[in-house]
C-alpha positions in Angstrom: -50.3 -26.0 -12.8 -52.5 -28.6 -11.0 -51.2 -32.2 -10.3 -50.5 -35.0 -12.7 -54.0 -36.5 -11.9 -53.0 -40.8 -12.1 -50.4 -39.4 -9.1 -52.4 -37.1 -7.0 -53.2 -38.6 -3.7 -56.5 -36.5 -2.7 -56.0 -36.2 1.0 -52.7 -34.5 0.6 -53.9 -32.7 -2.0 -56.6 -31.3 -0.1 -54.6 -30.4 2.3 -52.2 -28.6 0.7 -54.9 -26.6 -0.8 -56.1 -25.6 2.2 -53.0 -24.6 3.7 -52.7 -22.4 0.4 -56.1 -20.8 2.2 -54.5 -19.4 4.5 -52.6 -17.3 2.9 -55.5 -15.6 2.0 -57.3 -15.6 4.9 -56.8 -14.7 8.4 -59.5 -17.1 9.6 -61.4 -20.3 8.3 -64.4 -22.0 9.3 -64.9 -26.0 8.4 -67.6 -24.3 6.2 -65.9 -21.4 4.4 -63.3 -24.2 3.8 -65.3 -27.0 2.6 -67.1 -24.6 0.3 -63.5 -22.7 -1.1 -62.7 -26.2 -1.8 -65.3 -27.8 -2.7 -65.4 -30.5 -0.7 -67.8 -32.4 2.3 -67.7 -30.3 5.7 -66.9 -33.8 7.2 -63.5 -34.1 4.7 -63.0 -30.2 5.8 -63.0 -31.0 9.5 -60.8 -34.0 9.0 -58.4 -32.0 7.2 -58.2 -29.0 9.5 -57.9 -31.5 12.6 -55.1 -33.1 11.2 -53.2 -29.8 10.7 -54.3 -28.8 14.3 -52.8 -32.0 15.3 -49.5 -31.1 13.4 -49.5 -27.3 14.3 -50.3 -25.7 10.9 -53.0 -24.7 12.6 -55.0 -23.2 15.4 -58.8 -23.2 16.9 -60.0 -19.5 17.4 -60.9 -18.6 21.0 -64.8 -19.3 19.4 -63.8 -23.0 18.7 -65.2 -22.7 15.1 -62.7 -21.1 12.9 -58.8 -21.9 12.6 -55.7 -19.4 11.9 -52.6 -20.2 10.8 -50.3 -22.5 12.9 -46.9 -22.2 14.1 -45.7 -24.9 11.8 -47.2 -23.0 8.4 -45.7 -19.6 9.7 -42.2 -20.7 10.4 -42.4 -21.8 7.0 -43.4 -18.7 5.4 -41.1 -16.6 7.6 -38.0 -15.6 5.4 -34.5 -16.4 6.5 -33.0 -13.7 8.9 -36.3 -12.2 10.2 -35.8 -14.6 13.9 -34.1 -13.1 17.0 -31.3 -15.3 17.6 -30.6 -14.9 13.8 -30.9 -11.0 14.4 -28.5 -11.0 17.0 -25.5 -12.5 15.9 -26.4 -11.2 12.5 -25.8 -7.8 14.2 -22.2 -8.0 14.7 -21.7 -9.1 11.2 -23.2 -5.9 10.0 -21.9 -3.8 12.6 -18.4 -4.5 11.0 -20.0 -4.4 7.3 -20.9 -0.8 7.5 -17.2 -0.1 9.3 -15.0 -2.0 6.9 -16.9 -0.4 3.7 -18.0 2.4 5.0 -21.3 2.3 2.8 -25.1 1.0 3.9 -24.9 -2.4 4.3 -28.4 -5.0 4.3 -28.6 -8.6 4.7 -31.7 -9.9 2.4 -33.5 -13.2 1.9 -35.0 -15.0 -1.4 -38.9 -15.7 -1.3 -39.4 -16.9 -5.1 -38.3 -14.6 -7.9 -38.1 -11.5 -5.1 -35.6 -10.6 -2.5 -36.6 -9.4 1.4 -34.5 -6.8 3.1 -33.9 -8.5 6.6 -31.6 -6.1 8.4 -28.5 -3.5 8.2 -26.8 -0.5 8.7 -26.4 2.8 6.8 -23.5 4.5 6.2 -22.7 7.9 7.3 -21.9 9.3 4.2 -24.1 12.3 4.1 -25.3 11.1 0.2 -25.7 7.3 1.1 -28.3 4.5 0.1 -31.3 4.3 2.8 -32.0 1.4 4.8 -34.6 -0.8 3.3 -35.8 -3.3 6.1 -38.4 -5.4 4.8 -38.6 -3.9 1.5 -39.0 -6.5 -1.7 -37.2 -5.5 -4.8 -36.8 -8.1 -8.0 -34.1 -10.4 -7.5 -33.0 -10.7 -11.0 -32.5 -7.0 -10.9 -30.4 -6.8 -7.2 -27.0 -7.9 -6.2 -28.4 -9.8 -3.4 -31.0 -11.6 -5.1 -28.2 -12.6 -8.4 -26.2 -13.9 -5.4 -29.2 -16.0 -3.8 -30.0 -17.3 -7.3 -26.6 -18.7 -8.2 -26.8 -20.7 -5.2 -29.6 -22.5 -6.8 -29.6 -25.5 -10.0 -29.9 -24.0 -13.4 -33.0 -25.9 -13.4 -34.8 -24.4 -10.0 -34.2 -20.9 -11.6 -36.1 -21.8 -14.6 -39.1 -22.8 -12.7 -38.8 -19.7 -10.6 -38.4 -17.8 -14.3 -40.8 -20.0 -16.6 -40.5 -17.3 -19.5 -37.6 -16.0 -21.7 -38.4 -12.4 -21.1 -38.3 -11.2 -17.2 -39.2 -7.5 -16.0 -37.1 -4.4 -16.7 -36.6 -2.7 -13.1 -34.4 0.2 -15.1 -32.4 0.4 -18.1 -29.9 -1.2 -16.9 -32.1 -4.2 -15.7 -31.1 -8.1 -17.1 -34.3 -8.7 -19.3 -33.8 -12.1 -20.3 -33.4 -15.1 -18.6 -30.7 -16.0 -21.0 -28.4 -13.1 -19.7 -29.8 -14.0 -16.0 -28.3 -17.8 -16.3 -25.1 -16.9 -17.8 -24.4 -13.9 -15.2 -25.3 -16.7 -12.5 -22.3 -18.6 -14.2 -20.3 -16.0 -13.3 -21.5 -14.9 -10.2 -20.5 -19.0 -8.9 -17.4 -18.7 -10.8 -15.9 -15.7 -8.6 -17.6 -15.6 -6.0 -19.5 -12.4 -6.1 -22.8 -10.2 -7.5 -22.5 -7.0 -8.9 -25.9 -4.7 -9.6 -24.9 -1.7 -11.9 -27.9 0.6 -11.5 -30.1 -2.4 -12.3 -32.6 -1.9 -9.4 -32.1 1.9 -8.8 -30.6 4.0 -11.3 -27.3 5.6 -9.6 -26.9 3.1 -6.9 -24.3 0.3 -7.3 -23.9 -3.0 -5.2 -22.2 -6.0 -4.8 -23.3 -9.1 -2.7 -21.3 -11.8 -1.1 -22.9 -15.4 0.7 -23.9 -14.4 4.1 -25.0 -17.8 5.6 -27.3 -20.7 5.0 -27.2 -24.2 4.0 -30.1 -24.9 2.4 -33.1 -22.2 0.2 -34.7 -21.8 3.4 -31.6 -20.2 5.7 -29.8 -18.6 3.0 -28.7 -15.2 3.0 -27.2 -12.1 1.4 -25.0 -9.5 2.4 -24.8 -6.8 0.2 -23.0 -3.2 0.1 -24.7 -0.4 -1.9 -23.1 3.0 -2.6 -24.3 5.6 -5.3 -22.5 5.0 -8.5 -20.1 7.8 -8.2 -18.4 5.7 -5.2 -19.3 2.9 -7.0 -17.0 1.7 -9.9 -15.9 -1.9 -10.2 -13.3 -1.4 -8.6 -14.2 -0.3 -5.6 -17.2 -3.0 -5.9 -14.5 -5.6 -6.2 -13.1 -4.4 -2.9 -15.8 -4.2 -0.9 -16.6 -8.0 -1.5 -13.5 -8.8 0.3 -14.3 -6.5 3.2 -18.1 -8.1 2.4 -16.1 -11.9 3.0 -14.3 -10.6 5.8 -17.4 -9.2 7.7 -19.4 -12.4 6.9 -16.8 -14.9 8.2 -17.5 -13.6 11.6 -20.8 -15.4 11.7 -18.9 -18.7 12.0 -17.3 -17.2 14.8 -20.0 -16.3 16.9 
């Protein structure tokens, strides 16, 4: 969906659009961008230096095309994927995976999907793998229901425009109906719960990790096959999930 047009200032515009290049590309020229854009090479260059300036982005050793900048990057980077973030994030999972005893990940919302940031796996010797960096469909995870009830009613309707959403399994929420009023829940206690919704046989629950606002926020979620599993022992593990994740405050 384009901008209204009476509202749309066309510098900014322009420049978001070609900041929305970049995810395409690994390198622009002022050329390649004035011609993706449609737009004067002397607008292009103007635009482009102005992002220098601001560090979305870079000159190329060559001096004629541009990468990405530091600024646009820390902006696409998901929550939990920076050292210092890592390392106290450690400890947290550390005592996870020792209070539940089953694989524990911390994961990240990036629109409607979820990114596995870090964690540990159990030592069960049937247990649920270790996932880092692996996207599954947040409707459809513990983590991601979690991430999503932190959000308005309203910013999960933009995120899921249409009624019906994408059946992972069986067991998957396929309406976004269901989705909203699970999310009710989910604020309500405290907790997610995925019942083979994302794997069938595997079982989770997900607890708030960290994070203020949509960019820092985090999940910590425990995952067991469904035979350890039930919602009982679910229910439990959130507690140990709370204890664990209280320790980032401490560190």
């Amino acid at each position: 969906m384009g901008p209204t047009r009476g509202y749309t200032i066309e510098s900014l515009d322009t420049g978001l659009r070609l900041m929305q290049l970049f995810l395409t590309h690994d390198t622009l020229t002022v050329s390649e961008a004035a011609e993706l854009l449609s737009i004067g090479r002397s607008t292009a260059h103007r635009v482009l230096s102005t992002l220098e300036g601001r560090g979305f982005a870079i000159r190329d050793s060559s001096g004629r095309g541009y990468w990405a900048g530091p600024e646009l990057v820390r902006l696409g980077r998901p929550a939990g994927f920076g050292t210092a973030v890592r390392e106290q994030l450690g400890a947290v999972l550390d005592d996870a995976v020792r209070r539940t005893g089953e694989t524990v990940q911390s994961a990240a919302l990036i629109g409607d999907q979820i990114v596995i940031t870090d964690g540990r796996e159990s030592s069960h010797p049937v247990r649920v793998m270790l996932e880092r960096g692996r996207t599954h469909p947040a409707h459809a995870t513990s983590g991601g229901k979690m991430l999503l009830s932190r959000m308005t009613t309203e910013q999960v309707c933009v995120l899921y425009p249409q009624e019906e959403l994408p059946e992972v399994t069986p067991n998957t929420l396929t309406s976004r109906s269901a989705l909203l009023a699970e999310l009710d829940e989910i604020r309500s206690c405290g907790y997610a719960l995925s019942r083979g919704e994302s794997v069938q046989g595997m079982n989770a629950v997900a607890v708030p990790l960290a994070g203020a606002s949509w960019r820092d926020r985090l999940a910590l979620m425990a995952s067991a096959p469904a035979d350890r599993g039930d919602d009982a022992a679910l229910i439990r593990r959130a507690e140990e999930l709370r204890r664990s994740a209280a320790l980032l405050g401490a560190l």
